[in-house]
C-alpha positions in Angstrom: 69.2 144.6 46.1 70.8 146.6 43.6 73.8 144.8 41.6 77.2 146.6 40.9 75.9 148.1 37.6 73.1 149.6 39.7 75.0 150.8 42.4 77.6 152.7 40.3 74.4 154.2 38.8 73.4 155.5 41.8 76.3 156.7 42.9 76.7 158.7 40.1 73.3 160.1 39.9 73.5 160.9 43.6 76.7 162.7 43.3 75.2 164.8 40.3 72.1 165.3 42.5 74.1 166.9 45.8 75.4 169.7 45.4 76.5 170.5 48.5 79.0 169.3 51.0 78.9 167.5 53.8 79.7 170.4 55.8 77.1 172.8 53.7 74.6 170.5 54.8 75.4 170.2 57.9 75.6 174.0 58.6 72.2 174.4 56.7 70.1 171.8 58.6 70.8 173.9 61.7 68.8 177.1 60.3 65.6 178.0 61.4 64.8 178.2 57.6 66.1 174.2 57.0 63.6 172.9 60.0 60.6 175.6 58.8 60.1 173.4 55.8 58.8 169.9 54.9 56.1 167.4 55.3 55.1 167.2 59.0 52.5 165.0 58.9 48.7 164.4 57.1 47.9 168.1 58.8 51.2 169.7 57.8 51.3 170.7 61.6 52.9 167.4 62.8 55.3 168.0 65.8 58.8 167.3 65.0 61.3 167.0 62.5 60.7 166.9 58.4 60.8 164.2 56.3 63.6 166.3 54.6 65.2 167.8 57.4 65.8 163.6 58.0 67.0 162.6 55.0 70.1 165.8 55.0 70.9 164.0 58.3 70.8 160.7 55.9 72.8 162.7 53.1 75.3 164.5 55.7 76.2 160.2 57.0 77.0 158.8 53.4 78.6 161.7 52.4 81.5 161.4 54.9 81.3 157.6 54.1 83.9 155.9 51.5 82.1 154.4 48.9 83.1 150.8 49.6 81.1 151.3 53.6 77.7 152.3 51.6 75.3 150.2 52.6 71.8 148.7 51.2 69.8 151.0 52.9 72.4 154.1 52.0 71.5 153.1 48.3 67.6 152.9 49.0 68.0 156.2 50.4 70.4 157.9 47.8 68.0 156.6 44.7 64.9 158.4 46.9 67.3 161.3 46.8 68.1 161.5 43.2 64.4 161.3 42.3 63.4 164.0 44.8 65.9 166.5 43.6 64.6 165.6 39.8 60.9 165.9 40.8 61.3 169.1 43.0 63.6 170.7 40.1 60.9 170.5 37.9 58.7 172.7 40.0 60.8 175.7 39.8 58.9 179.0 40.8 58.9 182.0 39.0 60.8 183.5 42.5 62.9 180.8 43.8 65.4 182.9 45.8 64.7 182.6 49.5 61.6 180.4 48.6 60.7 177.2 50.4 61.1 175.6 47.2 64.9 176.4 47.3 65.4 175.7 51.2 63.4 171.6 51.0 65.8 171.4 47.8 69.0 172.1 50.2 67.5 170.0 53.0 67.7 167.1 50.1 71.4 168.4 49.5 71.0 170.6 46.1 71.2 174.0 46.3 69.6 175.8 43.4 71.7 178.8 43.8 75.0 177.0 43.2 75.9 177.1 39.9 77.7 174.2 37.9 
């Protein structure tokens, strides 16, 4: 369990990480593009929703939370966050506009278009 040092980490990092807002999230995940994207299984072709298309669900709940309700498993899931949007950053294609790079990034709650 993360101590209050950690936490305020996390919460930081996470914040820095998503971009968007609760409401940008929540109007994304309802795309045909946000649910065409994602791990689906070991055959890619699993039936269902995304691993990502999960987690902005996940992202959409702790963002309309008040830091004080955050619990353990809100903190679990923001630190898988921050590390996706780092990892997945540093893949950046050469055409990222429109790409399924960009929309698994937004179903994580960054969008790469936004700038600042």
């Amino acid at each position: 369990m993360p101590d209050t040092l950690d936490r305020d980490q996390i919460h930081a990092d996470f914040k820095q990480a998503v971009n968007m807002t609760a409401g940008e999230l929540d109007k994304w995940l309802a795309t045909p593009e946000s649910k065409e994207v994602g791990w689906k299984g070991e055959d890619g072709q699993g039936a269902g929703e995304s691993i990502g298309h999960k987690s902005g669900k996940h992202i959409v709940d702790i963002l309309h939370k008040k830091k004080a309700d955050l619990d353990e498993a809100d903190y679990e899931h923001m630190r898988k966050v921050v590390g996706y949007v780092h990892r997945h950053m540093a893949q950046k294609p050469a055409h990222p506009e429109d790409s399924r790079w960009a929309y698994s990034l937004k179903n994580w709650g960054h969008d790469p278009a936004k700038k600042g």
